[in-house]
Structures are given as C-alpha cells and as structure tokens.
TORSETOR-297213 format. One record per residue (C-alpha): y, z, x; residue in one letter. Coordinates in steps of 0.02 Angstrom, whole numbers, padded with zeros to 5 digits, always signed. Layout:
N
YZXA;...
# end
This chain:
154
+01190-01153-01178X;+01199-00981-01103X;+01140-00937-00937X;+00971-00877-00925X;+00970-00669-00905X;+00918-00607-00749X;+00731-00495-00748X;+00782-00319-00739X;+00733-00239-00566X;+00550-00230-00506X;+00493-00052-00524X;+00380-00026-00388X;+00466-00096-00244X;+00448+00003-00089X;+00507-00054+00066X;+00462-00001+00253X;+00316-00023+00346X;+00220+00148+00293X;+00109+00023+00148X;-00015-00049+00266X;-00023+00108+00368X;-00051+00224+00200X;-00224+00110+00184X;-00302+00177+00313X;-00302+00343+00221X;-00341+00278+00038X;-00494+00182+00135X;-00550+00383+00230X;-00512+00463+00049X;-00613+00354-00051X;-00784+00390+00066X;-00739+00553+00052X;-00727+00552-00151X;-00877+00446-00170X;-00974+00534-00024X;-00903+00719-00112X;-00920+00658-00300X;-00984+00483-00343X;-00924+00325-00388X;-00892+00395-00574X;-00744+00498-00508X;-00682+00377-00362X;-00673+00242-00532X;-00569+00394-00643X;-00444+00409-00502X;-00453+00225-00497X;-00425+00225-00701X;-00288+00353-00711X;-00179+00243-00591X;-00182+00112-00685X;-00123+00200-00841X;-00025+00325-00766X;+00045+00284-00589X;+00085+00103-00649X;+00120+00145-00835X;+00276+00027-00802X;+00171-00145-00768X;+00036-00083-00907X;+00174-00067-01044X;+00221-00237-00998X;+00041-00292-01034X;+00040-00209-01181X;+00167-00299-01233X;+00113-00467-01180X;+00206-00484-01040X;+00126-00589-00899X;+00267-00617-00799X;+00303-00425-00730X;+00122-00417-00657X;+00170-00598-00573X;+00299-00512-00499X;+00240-00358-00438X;+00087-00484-00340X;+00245-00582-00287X;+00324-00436-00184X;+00187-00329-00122X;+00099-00479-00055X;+00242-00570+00014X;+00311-00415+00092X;+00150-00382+00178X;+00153-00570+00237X;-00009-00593+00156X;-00116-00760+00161X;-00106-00806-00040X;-00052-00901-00179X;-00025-00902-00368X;-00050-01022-00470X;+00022-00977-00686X;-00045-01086-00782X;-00024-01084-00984X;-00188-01002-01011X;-00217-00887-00850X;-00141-00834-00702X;-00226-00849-00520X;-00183-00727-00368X;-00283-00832-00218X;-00288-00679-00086X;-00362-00769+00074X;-00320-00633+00195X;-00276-00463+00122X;-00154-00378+00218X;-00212-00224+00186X;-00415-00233+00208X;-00381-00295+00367X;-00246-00160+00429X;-00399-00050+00382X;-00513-00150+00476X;-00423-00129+00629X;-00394+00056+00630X;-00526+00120+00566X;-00653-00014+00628X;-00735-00025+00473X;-00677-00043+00280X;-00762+00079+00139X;-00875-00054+00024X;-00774+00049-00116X;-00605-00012-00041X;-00570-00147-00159X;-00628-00048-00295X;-00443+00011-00317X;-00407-00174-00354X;-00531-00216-00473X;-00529-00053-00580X;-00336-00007-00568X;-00325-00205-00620X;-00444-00166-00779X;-00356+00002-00825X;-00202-00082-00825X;-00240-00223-00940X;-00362-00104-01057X;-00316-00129-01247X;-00196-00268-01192X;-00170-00464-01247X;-00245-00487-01086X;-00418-00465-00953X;-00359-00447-00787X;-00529-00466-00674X;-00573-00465-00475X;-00690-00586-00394X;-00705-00532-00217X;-00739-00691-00122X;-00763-00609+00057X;-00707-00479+00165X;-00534-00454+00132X;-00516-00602+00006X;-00507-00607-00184X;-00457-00685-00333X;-00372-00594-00481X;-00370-00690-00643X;-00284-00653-00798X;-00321-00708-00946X;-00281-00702-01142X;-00439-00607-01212X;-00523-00701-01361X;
# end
C-alpha cells in the first residue's frame, strides 16, 4: 500500500510576533470605517477578504475541501497559543475558541475591543464559504470566545 502523500504547504503561514500586535490596528480601523462609512462597507471589506485575500482557502471550499480550512484554524490558533479545540466530525467541523488570542491582545492595548471586531470572523468566514458545499457560521459565545461551525449545506 503506498504511503499516504504529504498536504502541500499551508499558504498563509506567517510567522513572528507582528499578528497579535497588527490587531490592535484592524480593531482602531474598523471604528474608524464604521464610524466614517457604516457597517455596509466595514462588511464589503470584510467580503472582499474572504474572496480575494484568502482566495487560496475559498478555492478549497469550492472544491469541497474541509480539511485546508482545518488547517489554517490549526496554525494561526496554535501559533498564537490560543485557548481552543476542534473537534471534525463526519458531518461538521467545530473550532471551540475559549480565549481568542487576538480580542484579548486588543483588549489590553487599546483597553477596549470595537463590538465590530469579530465581525472580520463571522463575515470573512461567510465570504469564504459563499457558493460552496459548505456554511461556515460564527456563534460568539462571550468576549473573546466563539464557535465556528462548518457544515455541508442541504
């Protein structure tokens, strides 16, 4: 039986400790888009990441591909030593986030996180899984916690 082939490398992988620190901007940026703007915009920006910025992890949705989008939670969350867990089953997939790295780097710099913060979860999340196999939704379930489901659609 031949050996099982390796996944090909992650494509967004960044290393370094500039992540958690970058938050603290996105969380300043997005007040200043919604306070500027509106939500409508903040949510296009939002929307055009997920198809554009990660067009690599959408493609693999489009495809069918669960496993890519389990890996990508795998690194970013591990590498940011984040409370969490995920469980794949058959018919979904569970991220657990109990302590989100990076809402609470925000919280302690800036003293308080914009209530549009995890916004850039949820929608990016949605945008990403749009006209896919798959639904990819956000339950916050308090401050700096979530749960991020995906699911076959119907």
């Amino acid at each position: 039986m031949p050996e099982p082939l390796e996944p090909p490398p992650l494509r967004y992988q960044e290393e370094g400790n500039v992540h958690l620190d970058f938050h603290g901007a996105v969380n300043t940026t997005i007040d200043f888009i919604v306070g500027r703007y509106g939500i409508d915009v903040l949510h296009d920006i939002f929307r055009k990441m997920g198809t554009d910025v990660y067009a690599d992890l959408r493609r693999h949705v489009l495809a069918g591909d669960r496993d890519e989008m389990v890996r990508h939670w795998r690194h970013f969350f591990t590498r940011e030593n984040a409370d969490y867990d995920i469980d794949v089953g058959p018919d979904e997939i569970v991220l657990t986030v109990r302590r989100c790295p990076a809402w609470h780097h925000v919280h302690k710099i800036a003293g308080a996180v914009s209530p549009h913060f995890c916004d850039q979860t949820s929608v990016v999340n949605e945008a990403i899984a749009e006209g896919s196999p798959f639904a990819i939704t956000t339950e916050i379930t308090g401050p700096g916690a979530c749960r991020q489901i995906i699911r076959r659609r119907a």
